[in-house]
C-alpha positions in Angstrom: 0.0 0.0 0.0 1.0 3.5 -1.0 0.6 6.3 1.0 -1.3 9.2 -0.9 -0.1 12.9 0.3 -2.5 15.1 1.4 -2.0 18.2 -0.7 -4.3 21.6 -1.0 -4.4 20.7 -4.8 -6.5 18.0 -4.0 -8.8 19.4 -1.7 -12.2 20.5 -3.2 -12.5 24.2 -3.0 -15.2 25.7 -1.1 -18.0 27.0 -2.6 -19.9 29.8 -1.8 -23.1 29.2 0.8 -26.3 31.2 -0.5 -28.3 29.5 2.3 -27.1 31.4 5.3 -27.2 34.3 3.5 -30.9 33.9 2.7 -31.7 33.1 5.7 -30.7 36.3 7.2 -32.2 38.6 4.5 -35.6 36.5 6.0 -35.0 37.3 9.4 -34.3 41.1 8.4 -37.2 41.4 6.4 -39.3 39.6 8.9 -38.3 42.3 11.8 -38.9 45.1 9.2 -42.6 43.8 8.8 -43.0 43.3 12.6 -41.8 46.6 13.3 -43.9 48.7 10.6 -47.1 47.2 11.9 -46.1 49.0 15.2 -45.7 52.4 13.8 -48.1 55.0 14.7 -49.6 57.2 12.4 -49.9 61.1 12.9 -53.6 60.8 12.3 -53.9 58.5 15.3 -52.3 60.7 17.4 -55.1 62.5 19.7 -53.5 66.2 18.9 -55.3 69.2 18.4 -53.7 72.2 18.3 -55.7 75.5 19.3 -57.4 77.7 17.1 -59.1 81.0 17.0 -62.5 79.2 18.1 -60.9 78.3 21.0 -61.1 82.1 22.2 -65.0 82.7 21.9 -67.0 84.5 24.3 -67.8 81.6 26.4 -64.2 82.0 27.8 -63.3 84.6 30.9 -59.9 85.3 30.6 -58.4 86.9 34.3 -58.8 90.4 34.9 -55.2 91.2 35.8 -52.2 90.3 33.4 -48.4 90.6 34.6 -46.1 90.7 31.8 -42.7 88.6 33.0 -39.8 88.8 30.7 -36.5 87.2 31.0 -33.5 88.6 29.8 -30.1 86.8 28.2 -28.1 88.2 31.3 -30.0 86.6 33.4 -32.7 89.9 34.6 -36.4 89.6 35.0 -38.6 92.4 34.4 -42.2 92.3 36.1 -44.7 94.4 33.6 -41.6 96.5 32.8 -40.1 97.0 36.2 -36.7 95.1 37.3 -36.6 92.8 40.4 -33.5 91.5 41.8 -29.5 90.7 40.8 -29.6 89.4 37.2 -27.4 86.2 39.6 -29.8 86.0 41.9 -30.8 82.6 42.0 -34.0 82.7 44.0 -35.9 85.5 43.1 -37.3 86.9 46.6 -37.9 90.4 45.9 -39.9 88.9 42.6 -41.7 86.5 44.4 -42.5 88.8 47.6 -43.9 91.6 45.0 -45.6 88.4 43.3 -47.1 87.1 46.5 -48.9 91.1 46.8 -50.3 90.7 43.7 -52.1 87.3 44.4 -53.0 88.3 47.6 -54.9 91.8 45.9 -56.3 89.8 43.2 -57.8 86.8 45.7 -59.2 89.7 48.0 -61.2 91.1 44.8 -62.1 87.7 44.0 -60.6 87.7 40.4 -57.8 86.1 38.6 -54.4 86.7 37.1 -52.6 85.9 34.3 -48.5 85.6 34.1 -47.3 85.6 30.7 -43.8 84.6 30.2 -41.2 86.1 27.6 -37.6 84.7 27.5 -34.8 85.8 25.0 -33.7 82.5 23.0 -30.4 83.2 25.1 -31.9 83.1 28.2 -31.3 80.2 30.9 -33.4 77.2 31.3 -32.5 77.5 34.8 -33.6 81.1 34.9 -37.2 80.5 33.4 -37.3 77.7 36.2 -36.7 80.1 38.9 -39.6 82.5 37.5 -42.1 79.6 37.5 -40.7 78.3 40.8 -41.3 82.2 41.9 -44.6 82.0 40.4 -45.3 79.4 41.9 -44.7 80.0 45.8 -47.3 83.1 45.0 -49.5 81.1 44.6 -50.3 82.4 40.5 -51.9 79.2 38.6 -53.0 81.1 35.3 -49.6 80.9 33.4 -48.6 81.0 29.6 -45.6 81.9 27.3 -45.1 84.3 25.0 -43.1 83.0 21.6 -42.2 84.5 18.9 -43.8 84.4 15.7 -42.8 82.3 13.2 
């Protein structure tokens, strides 16, 4: 008996699997099916943005309105007048003049409105502190101003 050598010349040469490959375009296809089923559509979404019918005469707005703008440096300005450092990070001489306001308003058994400007500059953390000062007063009625776009 002869011994044959083994050599790489001999050796079949692999071919190339298609099954593997098919297999994964299935699974991929089959997750993009799954997954479009579970999309939501805008339509479904319960949205419904305001409109002028929204303001008809059914509607009592509050008698008082406070005007609070916030500035890039950091200032707040209550219906034009400043209140505290533009660093101060509690706002007390705001929210004490705030708290007078509310206390007015309740004793004549009306409401107020605070409307909110802030400069696109302006802190997140500052516009917190407003509604925070807002807030200890005791002022629920509360909207922002944006500009128009």
């Amino acid at each position: 008996m002869k011994k044959r050598a083994l050599s790489i010349e001999s050796l079949p040469l692999p071919g190339f699997q298609i099954a593997p490959m098919i297999d994964v375009v299935f699974v991929i296809m089959l997750f993009f099916m799954v997954m479009a089923g579970l999309r939501q559509k805008e339509g479904e979404i319960g949205l419904r943005l305001p409109d002028g019918g929204l303001l008809s005469g059914n509607i009592k707005l509050p008698d008082e309105e406070l005007m609070l703008e916030i500035f890039r440096d950091g200032s707040v300005t209550l219906n034009g007048e400043s209140f505290d450092a533009a660093n101060a990070p509690k706002l007390p001489l705001l929210t004490r003049s705030l708290r007078r306001i509310q206390h007015t308003v309740t004793a004549q058994q009306s409401k107020v409105l605070a409307t909110i400007h802030s400069e696109p500059e302006a802190g997140f953390q500052r516009v917190m502190d407003v509604l925070d000062a807002l807030h200890q007063a005791g002022v629920v009625h509360v909207t922002f101003e944006v500009e128009g776009g």
